[in-house]
Phi, psi and omega in degrees: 000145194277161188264135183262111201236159187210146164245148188230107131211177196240151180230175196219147168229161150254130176200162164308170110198190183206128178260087210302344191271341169278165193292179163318304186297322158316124168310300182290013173278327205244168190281154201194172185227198171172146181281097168292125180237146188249145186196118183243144177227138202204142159325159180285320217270353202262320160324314176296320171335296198302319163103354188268156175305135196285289182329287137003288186286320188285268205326295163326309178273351173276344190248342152301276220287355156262018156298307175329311188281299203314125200009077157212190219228092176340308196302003179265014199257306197225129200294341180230084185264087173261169203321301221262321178303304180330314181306275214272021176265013159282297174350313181289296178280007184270347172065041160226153202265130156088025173299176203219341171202121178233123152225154184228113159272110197281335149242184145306320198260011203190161177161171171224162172214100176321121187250152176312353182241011148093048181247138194248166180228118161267161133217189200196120166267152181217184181202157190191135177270148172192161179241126170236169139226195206253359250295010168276326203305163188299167145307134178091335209293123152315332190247007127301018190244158162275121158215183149218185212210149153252076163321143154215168177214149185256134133259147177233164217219124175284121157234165176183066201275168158296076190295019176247353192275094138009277175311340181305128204256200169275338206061249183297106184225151200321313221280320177324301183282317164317333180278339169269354182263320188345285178318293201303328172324296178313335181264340190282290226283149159076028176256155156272122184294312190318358185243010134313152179276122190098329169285025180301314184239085179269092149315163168282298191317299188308327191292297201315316176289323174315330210269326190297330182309296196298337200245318186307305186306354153219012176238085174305323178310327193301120180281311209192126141298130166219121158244123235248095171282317145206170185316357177246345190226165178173169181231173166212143175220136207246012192103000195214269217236179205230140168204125166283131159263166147206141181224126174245171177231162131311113175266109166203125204273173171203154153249136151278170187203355162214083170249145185287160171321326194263000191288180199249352186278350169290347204256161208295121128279181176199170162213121184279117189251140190269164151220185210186106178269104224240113174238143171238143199218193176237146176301145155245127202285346167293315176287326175094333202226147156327263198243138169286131168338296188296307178298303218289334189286295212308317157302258192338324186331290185292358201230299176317285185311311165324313187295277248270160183007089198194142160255130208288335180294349172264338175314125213295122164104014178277080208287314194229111189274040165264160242270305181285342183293300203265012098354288214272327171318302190301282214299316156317307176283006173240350189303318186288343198276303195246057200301322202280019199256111175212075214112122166252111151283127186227122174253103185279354183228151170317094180105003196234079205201208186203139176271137189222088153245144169226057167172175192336132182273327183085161187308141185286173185231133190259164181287000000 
């Protein structure tokens, strides 16, 4: 598959609403507010077209077109405003071509994420303590040890209302989903997974197919699992296959130098950058995982040591150190290390970076 490149970025707004179609009794029926964040994702060739800096200019052009809304009382913008009405009426107003995603996240725990063909993904995060081990894992392997996690997981759910439809209902609504992860809650928190049944080799990959096992058959909507083992690594799974992150972060000054004269990115910078490494692998069923974690960091390691406190513009084959340059740098020195490696997300700012994938993307990951 051919390579695919993205620009990304987010913006945070404050605002009212009220969602009037829910019943009385619904927390969101009566007014309430939230810190909101906004998020556009647009092809490289349809940004590069512009002749503007890609981050810099998509960042811009996103808190124009979110202004209106920043504290102020939504229902005057949008007659029912919920995630996904929010969504595409950013869709609408930001007046730019050939975007590819818009999202909005209404807490930490919730959000939705619009796709180009105006199709939506809700989700909803939950967390539950539990202690597992490996009992597969190599000898010496840390996770053959009894150990535990404050695990989290998103389920994410196909909605797709008619925002123009007058008659249009919740679909999917948040309270709906907490009552099918409850039950499964009970059992997990404050548990040794290893003594459930099916969770004999509790894994992120296997635990992610137990939970799908348990909830699809009565949330038909559910798209996709994603479980979080810890805040840097997690899998996702959707019923058919399976893809892993590991994600780290980095210090590094850089110059650009084919930059206009006046731009400031010529002058000696730095950025603390998060990246997010994405893989698909086939289960191995004795081990319960794809890819070991623990492998992807050791591998990525000697590419990792280059990156962190470096200056990225003296690195050797490095033409240009903006955010697509040290992209395609990464993917060249790891592809051969890591053929099951086919997506990078690199942020040089919170929310802010460009995606390089060439396979399947899999489910968005909220902040």
């Amino acid at each position: 598959m051919s390579d695919k490149l993205f620009y990304l970025a987010t913006v945070p707004f404050e605002s009212a609403c009220q969602i009037n179609i829910l019943p009385e009794s619904h927390s969101a029926a009566r007014l309430h507010g939230h810190s909101y964040s906004a998020s556009v994702r647009v092809p490289s060739p349809n940004i590069e077209k512009t002749g503007k800096e890609p981050l810099s200019f998509l960042k811009n052009h996103l808190q124009t077109t979110i202004a209106p809304l920043n504290y102020t009382l939504l229902n005057e913008h949008i007659d029912i405003p919920t995630d996904e009405n929010l969504a595409r009426w950013v869709h609408e107003k930001i007046n730019l071509s050939g975007i590819d995603r818009v999202a909005i996240q209404s807490t930490h725990d919730s959000g939705v994420d619009l796709d180009n063909s105006g199709h939506a993904h809700i989700w909803r995060r939950y967390r539950f303590e539990a202690a597992h081990q490996l009992p597969n894992a190599p000898e010496g392997h840390q996770c053959g040890r009894m150990h535990g996690h404050g695990f989290e997981l998103i389920l994410h759910a196909n909605q797709n209302l008619n925002n123009n439809n007058d008659e249009a209902d919740m679909g999917v609504d948040f309270e709906q989903m907490d009552s099918f992860w409850q039950p499964l809650h009970e059992q997990l928190d404050y548990s040794c997974m290893n003594d459930i049944v099916g969770l004999e080799n509790p894994t992120s990959e296997v635990l992610a197919n137990w939970i799908w096992q348990q909830i699809k058959p009565v949330f038909k909507q559910l798209s996709w699992v994603t479980v979080y083992e810890t805040h840097t690594s997690g899998c996702h799974y959707n019923g058919d296959h399976y893809r892993i992150w590991k994600e780290q972060r980095f210090e590094s000054a850089l110059r650009l130098t084919e930059v206009p004269e006046d731009d400031k990115r010529r002058r000696l910078h730095g950025h603390s950058y998060l990246i997010r490494l994405h893989l698909t692998d086939e289960l191995d069923e004795v081990m319960g995982w794809t890819v070991d974690y623990g492998d992807v960091k050791s591998l990525f390691k000697p590419i990792y040591e280059q990156l962190d406190h470096h200056q990225l513009d003296l690195l050797d084959g490095l033409d240009e150190a903006d955010v697509t340059g040290v992209l395609y740098w990464i993917k060249n020195k790891m592809s051969a290390v890591l053929p099951q490696l086919d997506r990078i997300d690199l942020f040089e700012t919170p929310g802010c970076g460009a995606v390089l994938c060439w396979g399947e993307e899999g489910p968005a990951l909220p902040d």
